[in-house]
C-alpha positions as CSV (number, residue, x, y, z in Angstrom):
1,X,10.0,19.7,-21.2
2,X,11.6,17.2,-19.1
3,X,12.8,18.4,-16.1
4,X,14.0,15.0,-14.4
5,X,17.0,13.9,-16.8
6,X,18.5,12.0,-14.4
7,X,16.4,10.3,-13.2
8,X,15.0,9.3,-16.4
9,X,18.1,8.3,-17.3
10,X,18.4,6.0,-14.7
11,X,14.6,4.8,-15.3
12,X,15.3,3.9,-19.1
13,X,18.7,1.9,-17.6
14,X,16.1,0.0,-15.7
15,X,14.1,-1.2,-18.1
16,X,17.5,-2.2,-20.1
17,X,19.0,-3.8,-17.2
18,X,15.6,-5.8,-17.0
19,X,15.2,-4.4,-13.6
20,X,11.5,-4.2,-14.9
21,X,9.6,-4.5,-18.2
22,X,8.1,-0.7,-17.7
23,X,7.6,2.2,-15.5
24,X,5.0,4.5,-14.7
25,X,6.1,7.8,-12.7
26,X,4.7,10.9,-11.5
27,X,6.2,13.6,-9.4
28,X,4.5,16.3,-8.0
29,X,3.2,19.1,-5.1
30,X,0.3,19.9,-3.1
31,X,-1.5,21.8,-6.3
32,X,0.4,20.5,-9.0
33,X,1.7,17.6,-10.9
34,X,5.1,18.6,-12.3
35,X,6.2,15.2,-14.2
36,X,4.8,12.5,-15.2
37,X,6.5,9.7,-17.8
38,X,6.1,6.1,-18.8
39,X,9.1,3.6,-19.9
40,X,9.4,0.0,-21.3
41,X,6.5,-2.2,-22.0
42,X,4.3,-4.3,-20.4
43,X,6.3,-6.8,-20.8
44,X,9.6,-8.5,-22.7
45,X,7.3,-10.1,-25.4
46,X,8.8,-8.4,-28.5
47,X,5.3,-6.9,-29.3
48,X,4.1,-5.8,-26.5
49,X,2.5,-2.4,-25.7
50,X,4.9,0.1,-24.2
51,X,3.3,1.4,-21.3
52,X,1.4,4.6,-21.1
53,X,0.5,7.0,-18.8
54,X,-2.4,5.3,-18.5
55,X,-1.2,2.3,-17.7
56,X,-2.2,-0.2,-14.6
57,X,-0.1,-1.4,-11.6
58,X,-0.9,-4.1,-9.2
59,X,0.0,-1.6,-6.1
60,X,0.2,-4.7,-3.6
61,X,1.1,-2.8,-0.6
62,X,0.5,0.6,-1.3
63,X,-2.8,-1.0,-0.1
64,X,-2.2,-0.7,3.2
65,X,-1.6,2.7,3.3
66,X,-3.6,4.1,0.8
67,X,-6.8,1.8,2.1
68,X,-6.5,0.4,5.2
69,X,-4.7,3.4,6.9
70,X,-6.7,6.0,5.6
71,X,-10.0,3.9,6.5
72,X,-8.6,3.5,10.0
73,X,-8.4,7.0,9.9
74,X,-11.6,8.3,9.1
75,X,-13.5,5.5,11.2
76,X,-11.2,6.5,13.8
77,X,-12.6,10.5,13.2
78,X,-16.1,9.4,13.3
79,X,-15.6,7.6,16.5
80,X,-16.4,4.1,15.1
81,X,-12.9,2.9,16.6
82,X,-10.6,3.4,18.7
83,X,-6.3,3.0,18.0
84,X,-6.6,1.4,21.9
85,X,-9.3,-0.7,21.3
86,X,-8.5,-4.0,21.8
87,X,-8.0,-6.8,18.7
88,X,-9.8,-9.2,21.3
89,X,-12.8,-6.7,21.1
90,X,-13.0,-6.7,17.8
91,X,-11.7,-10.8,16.8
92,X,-13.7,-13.3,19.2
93,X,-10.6,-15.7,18.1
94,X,-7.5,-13.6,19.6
95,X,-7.4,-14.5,23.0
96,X,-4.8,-15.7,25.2
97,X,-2.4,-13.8,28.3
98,X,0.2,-13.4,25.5
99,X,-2.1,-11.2,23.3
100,X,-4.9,-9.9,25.4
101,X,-3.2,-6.1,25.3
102,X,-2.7,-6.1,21.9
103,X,-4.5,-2.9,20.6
104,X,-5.4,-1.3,16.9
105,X,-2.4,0.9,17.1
106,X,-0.7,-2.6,17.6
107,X,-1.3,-3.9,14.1
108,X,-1.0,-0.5,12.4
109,X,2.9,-0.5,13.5
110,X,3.4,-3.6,13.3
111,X,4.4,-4.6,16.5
112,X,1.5,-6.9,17.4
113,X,3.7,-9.7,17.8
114,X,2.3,-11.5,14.3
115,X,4.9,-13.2,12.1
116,X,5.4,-11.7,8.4
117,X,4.0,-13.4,6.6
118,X,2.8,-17.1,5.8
119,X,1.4,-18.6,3.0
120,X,-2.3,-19.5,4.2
121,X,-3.6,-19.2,0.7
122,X,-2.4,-22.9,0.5
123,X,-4.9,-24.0,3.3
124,X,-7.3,-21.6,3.5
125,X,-10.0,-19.6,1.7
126,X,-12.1,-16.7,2.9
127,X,-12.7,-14.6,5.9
128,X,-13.7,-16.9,8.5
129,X,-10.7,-19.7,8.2
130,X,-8.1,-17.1,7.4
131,X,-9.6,-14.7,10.4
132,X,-9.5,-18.4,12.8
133,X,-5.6,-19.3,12.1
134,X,-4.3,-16.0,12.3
135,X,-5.5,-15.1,15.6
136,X,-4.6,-18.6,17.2
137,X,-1.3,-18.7,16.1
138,X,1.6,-18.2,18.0
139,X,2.9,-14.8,18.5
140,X,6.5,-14.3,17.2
141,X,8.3,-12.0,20.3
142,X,6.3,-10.0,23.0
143,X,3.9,-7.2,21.6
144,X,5.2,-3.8,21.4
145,X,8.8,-4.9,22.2
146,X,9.8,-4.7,18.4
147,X,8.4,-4.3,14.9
148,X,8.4,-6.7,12.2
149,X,6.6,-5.7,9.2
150,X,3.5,-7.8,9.1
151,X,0.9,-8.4,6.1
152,X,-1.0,-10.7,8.9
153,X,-1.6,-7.9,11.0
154,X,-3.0,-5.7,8.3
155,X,-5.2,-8.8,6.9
156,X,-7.0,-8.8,10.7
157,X,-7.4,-4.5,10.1
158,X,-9.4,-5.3,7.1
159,X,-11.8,-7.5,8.6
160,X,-12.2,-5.0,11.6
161,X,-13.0,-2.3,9.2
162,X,-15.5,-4.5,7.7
163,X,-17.0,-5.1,10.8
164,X,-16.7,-1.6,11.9
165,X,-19.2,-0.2,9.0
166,X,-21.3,-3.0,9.3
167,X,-22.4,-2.4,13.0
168,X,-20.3,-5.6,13.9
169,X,-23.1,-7.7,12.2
170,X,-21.3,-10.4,10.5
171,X,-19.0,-10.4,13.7
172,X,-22.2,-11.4,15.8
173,X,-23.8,-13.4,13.1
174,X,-25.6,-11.2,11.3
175,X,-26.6,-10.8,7.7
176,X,-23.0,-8.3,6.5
177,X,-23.7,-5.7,4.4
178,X,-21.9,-5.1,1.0
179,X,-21.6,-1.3,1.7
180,X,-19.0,-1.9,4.6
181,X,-16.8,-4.3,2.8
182,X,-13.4,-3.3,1.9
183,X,-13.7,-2.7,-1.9
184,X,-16.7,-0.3,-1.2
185,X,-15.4,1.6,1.7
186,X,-12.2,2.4,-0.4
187,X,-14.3,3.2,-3.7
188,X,-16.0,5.9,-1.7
189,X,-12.8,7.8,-0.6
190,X,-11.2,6.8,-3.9
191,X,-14.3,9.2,-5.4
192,X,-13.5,11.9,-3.2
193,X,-9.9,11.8,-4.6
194,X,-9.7,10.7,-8.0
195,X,-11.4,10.2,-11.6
196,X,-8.6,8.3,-12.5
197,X,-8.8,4.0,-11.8
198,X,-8.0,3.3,-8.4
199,X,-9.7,0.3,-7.0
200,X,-9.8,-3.0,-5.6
201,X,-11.1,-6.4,-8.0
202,X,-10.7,-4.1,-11.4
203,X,-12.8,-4.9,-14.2
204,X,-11.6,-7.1,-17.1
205,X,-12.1,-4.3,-19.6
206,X,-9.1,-2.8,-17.8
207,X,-7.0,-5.9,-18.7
208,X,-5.2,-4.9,-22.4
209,X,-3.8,-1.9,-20.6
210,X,-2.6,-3.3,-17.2
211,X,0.7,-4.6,-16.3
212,X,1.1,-7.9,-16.1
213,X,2.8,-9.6,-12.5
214,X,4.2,-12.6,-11.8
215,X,3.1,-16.1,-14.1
216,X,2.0,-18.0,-11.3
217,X,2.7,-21.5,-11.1
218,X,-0.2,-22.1,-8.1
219,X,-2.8,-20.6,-10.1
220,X,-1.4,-21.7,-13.7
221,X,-1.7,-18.7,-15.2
222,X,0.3,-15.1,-15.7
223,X,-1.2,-12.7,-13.8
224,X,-3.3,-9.6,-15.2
225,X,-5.3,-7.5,-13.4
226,X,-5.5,-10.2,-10.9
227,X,-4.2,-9.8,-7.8
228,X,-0.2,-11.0,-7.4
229,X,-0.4,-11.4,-3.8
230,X,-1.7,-15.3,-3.3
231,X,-3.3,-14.7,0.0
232,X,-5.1,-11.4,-0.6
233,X,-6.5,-13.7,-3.8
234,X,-7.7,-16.8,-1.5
235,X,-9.6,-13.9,0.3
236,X,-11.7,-13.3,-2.9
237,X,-8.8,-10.1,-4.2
238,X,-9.5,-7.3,-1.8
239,X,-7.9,-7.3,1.8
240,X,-6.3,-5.0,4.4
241,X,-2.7,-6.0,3.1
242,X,-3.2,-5.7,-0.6
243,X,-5.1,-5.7,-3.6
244,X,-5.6,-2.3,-4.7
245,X,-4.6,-1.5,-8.6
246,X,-4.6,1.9,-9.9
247,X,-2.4,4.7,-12.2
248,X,0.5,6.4,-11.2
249,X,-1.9,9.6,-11.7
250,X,-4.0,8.1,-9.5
251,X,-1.7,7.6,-6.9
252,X,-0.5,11.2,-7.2
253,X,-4.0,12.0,-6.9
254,X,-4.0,10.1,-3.5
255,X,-0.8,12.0,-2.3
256,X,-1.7,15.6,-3.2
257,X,-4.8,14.6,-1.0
258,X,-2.4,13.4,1.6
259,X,-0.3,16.9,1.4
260,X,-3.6,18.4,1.6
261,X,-4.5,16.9,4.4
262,X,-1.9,17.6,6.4
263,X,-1.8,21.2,5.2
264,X,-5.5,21.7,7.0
265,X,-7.8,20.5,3.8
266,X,-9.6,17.6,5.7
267,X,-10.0,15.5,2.7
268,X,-8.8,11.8,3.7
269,X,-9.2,12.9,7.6
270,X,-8.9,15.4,9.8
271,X,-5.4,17.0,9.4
272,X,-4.6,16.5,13.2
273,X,-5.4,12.2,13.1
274,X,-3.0,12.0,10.0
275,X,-0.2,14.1,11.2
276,X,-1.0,11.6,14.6
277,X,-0.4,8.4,11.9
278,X,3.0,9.6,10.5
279,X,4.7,10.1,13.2
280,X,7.4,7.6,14.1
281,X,6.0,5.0,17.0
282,X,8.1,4.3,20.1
283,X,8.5,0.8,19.6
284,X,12.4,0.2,20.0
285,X,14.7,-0.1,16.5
286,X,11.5,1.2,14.0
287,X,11.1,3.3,11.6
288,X,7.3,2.6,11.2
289,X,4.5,5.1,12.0
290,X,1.2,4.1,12.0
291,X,0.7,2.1,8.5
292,X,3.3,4.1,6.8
293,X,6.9,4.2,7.1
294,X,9.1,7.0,7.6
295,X,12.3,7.9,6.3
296,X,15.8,6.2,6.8
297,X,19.3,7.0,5.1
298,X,18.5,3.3,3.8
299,X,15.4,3.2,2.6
300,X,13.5,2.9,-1.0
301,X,13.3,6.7,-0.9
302,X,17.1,7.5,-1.0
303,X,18.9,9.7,1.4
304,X,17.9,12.6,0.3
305,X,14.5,13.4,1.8
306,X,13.5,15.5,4.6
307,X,13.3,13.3,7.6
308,X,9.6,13.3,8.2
309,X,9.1,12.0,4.9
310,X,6.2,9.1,4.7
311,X,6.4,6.7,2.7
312,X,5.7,2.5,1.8
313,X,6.7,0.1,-0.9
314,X,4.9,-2.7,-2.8
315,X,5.7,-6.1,-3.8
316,X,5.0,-6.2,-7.0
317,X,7.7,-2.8,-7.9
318,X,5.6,-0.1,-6.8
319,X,6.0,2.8,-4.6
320,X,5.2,6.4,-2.9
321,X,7.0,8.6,-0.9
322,X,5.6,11.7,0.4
323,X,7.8,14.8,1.8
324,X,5.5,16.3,3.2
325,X,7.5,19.1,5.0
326,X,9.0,20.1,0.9
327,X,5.5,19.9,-0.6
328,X,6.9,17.3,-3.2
329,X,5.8,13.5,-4.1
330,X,7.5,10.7,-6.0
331,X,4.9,7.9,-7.6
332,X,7.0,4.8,-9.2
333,X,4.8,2.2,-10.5
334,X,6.8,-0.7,-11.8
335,X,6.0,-4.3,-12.5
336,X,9.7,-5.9,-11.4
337,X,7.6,-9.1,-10.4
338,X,7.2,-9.9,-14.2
339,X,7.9,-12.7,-15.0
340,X,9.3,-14.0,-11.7
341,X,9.7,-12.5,-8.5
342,X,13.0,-13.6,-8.0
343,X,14.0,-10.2,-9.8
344,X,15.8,-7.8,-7.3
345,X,17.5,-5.1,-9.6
346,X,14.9,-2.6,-8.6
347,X,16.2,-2.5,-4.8
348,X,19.7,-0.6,-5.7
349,X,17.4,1.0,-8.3
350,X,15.1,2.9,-6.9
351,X,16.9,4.8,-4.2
352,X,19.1,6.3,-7.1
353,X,16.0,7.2,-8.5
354,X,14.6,9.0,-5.6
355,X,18.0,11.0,-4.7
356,X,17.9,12.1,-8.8
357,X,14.4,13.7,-8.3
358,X,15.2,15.5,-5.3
359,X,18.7,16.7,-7.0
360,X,16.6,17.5,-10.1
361,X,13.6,19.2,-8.4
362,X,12.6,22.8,-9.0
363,X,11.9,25.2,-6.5
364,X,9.0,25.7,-5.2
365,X,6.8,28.4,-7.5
């Protein structure tokens, strides 16, 4: 039984409109999935394989909440770190009167004072140059005074995590241990959450039934289970900003344990650091919270939401949105970026999406 017409409706326009090739949804509560549906195809080949509920997404920046928050979170429970700790503490490199305040909390609302984005992938490969020119550049406005939404500032998180499990060792010098890099930390909570494939640097068996992204004219090549994002790629396909790829049943996994969470079950971290994360920061003219965004009138999720509603988008088409106070989630996996991202349909899309599902949704049992 479908109980979402409309908003299948308006996902089946999508894929005719060539908003994107295919879509993966699931919508759900804390202790129950209540939809979940696939639509289109991998891709506009004329054979190719309409997408499944088991199909995988390149969740680009879903990463940043679903791993980098929630392991700032938990290393912030077990004391390893601190959201007033200094980046200078933590990044030898970021020093300077214009930046020597400039905390954790900082980069998780992105009001560090980083720029948005540039393309270092072009320059630089691995930790240590990418680490060494994103410290020492110039900061865009004063920290804390505004918020620009900053995949630099969630590139430097990763590497503090890293260095956070590994005693600091490969910050000091020492050998770094494989346990506290990004991809393992994550795999360990992804255990706790899921049986379904949610990881970083996917396997290639996983390849015939993932999504393809963007064809990418820097690495010659469309993208498959390969991560879209060009710098999180030059970093070896796991970083702070992106890189995860997982199920839309995997992601609804991850937000039933974020509705958990916050209801008491401590299962990503203690229900009284993530109700701390979601809340709106100070820092004038944002919506962010810590890592996640909240809900605006204008926003991916529609205007229908209650207003404490958390929620992020990714790149590549992807996106979760988690009402927390309605014990309800929407999971819309897409692959808009294929073959080009200079495909926008999805932006007057997806809010129309989001108000159907909350028009559509059943009352709580």
């Amino acid at each position: 039984m479908n109980l979402f017409p409309a908003a299948s409706f308006l996902l089946r326009s999508g894929v005719h409109s060539r908003a994107f090739p295919g879509a993966s949804i699931e919508i759900g509560r804390r202790e129950t999935v209540l939809w979940r549906a696939a639509f289109g195809a991998l891709s506009y080949d004329h054979d190719a394989p309409a997408v499944q509920s088991d199909t995988i997404f390149d969740l680009a920046s879903l990463t940043k909440v679903m791993a980098t928050t929630t392991l700032t979170m938990r290393a912030v429970d077990e004391g390893l770190l601190a959201l007033d700790d200094r980046v200078a503490d933590w990044i030898p490199e970021w020093n300077g009167s214009d930046r020597k305040d400039v905390t954790i909390h900082h980069l998780l609302s992105h009001s560090s004072g980083l720029t948005a984005y540039l393309p270092f992938f072009r320059d630089y490969t691995g930790r240590v140059e990418f680490q060494s020119a994103i410290a020492t550049m110039p900061l865009e406005y004063e920290p804390g005074t505004r918020s620009i939404y900053s995949d630099l500032g969630f590139i430097l998180l990763g590497f503090i995590l890293e260095d956070v499990r590994s005693a600091g060792s490969a910050r000091r010098g020492g050998v770094f241990d494989p346990a506290a890099s990004l991809a393992a930390q994550f795999a360990r909570v992804a255990s706790l959450v899921t049986d379904q494939p949610l990881t970083y640097l996917p396997p290639r068996q996983w390849r015939p039934r993932t999504a393809p992204t963007e064809h990418d004219n820097w690495r010659g090549r469309t993208l498959i289970g390969e991560v879209h994002d060009e710098n999180a790629w030059a970093l070896g396909g796991a970083a702070g900003h992106a890189g995860l790829f997982g199920t839309a049943a995997a992601v609804g996994a991850f937000a039933r344990a974020a509705l958990h969470t916050l209801a008491g079950n401590p299962i990503l971290a203690r229900a009284a650091t993530m109700r701390s994360f979601i809340q709106r920061s100070n820092v004038p003219g944002s919506s962010r919270a810590m890592g996640w965004d909240t809900m605006l009138p204008t926003s991916s999720c529609g205007t229908l939401m209650s207003a404490t509603a958390i929620g992020h988008t990714g790149f590549t088409g992807t996106s979760l949105w988690i009402d927390w106070e309605r014990d309800f989630y929407v999971v819309l996996l897409t692959n808009r970026v294929h073959p080009t991202r200079e495909n926008h349909l999805l932006k007057e899309l997806r809010p129309r999406i989001h108000d159907a599902v909350v028009e559509e949704l059943p009352a709580p049992s």
